[in-house]
C-alpha positions in Angstrom: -4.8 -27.2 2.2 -2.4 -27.4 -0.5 -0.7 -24.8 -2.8 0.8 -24.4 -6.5 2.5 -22.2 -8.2 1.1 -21.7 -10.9 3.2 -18.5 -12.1 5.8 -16.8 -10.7 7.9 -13.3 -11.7 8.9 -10.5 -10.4 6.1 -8.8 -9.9 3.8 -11.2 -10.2 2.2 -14.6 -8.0 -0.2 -17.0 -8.9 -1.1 -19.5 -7.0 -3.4 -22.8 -6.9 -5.3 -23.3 -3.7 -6.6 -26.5 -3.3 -9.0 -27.6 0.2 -9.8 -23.9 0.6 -12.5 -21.5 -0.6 -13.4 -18.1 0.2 -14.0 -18.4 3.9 -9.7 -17.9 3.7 -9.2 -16.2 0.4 -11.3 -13.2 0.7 -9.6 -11.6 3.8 -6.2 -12.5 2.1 -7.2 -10.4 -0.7 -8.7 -7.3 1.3 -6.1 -7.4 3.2 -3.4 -7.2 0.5 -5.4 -4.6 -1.3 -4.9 -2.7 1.3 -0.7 -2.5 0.7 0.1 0.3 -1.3 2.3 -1.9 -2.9 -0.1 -4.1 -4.5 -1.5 -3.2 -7.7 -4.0 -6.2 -8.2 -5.0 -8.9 -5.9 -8.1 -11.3 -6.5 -8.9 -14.5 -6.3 -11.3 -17.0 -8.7 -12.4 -20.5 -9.2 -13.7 -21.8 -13.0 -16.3 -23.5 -10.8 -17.9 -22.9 -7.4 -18.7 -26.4 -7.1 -14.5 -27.0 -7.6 -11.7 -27.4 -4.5 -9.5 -25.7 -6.3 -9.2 -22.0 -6.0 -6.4 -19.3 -7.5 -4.8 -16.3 -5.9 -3.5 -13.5 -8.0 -1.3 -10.9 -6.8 0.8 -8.0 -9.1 2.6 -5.8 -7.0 4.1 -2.3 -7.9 6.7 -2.6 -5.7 8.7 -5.7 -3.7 8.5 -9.1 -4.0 5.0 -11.3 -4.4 5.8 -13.7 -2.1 7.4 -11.4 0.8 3.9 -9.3 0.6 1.5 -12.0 0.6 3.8 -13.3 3.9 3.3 -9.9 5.6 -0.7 -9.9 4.9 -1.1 -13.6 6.0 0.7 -12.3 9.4 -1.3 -9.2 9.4 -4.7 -11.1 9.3 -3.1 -13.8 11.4 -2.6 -10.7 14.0 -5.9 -9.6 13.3 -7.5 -12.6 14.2 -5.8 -13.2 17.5 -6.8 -9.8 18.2 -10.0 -10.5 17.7 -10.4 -13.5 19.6 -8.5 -11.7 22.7 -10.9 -8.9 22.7 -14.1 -11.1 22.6 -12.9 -13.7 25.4 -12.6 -10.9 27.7 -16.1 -9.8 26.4 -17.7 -12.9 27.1 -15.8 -13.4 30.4 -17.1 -9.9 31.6 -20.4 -11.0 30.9 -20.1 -14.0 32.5 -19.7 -12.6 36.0 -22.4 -10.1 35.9 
């Protein structure tokens, strides 16, 4: 994966995302839609066939970058979490 800016303000973070598709993107954007401090998030390509996809972020509050950090550790949690809870699922099984 590599990453551009592509624009960068106060409020605002745009950035090129190229090796990744929506497998990644799309939980970075729920998740960041789900700070009260972001107004938009979204993410687009100009062609699904493309490598290269963009991440949009305006916040109301705080700084872009800072709040896409938290949401990449949140879903980082999320997914250890996750894989936690179904290895002891499968291990339960196992022994029965």
């Amino acid at each position: 994966m590599d990453l551009k800016k592509i624009k960068k303000t106060s409020k605002e973070l745009e950035l090129e995302v190229i090796g990744e598709n929506e497998t990644i993107l799309n939980p970075i954007t729920q998740v960041l839609l789900q700070n009260e401090n972001v107004e938009y998030a979204a993410y687009m390509t100009d062609n699904p066939m493309s490598k290269k996809r963009r991440l949009y972020i305006r916040v109301k509050k705080g700084k872009p970058e800072e709040i896409l950090k938290k949401a990449v550790k949140q879903l980082e949690n999320e997914v250890k979490s996750f894989g936690k809870n179904f290895e002891g699922k499968t291990k339960s099984k196992s022994k029965k």
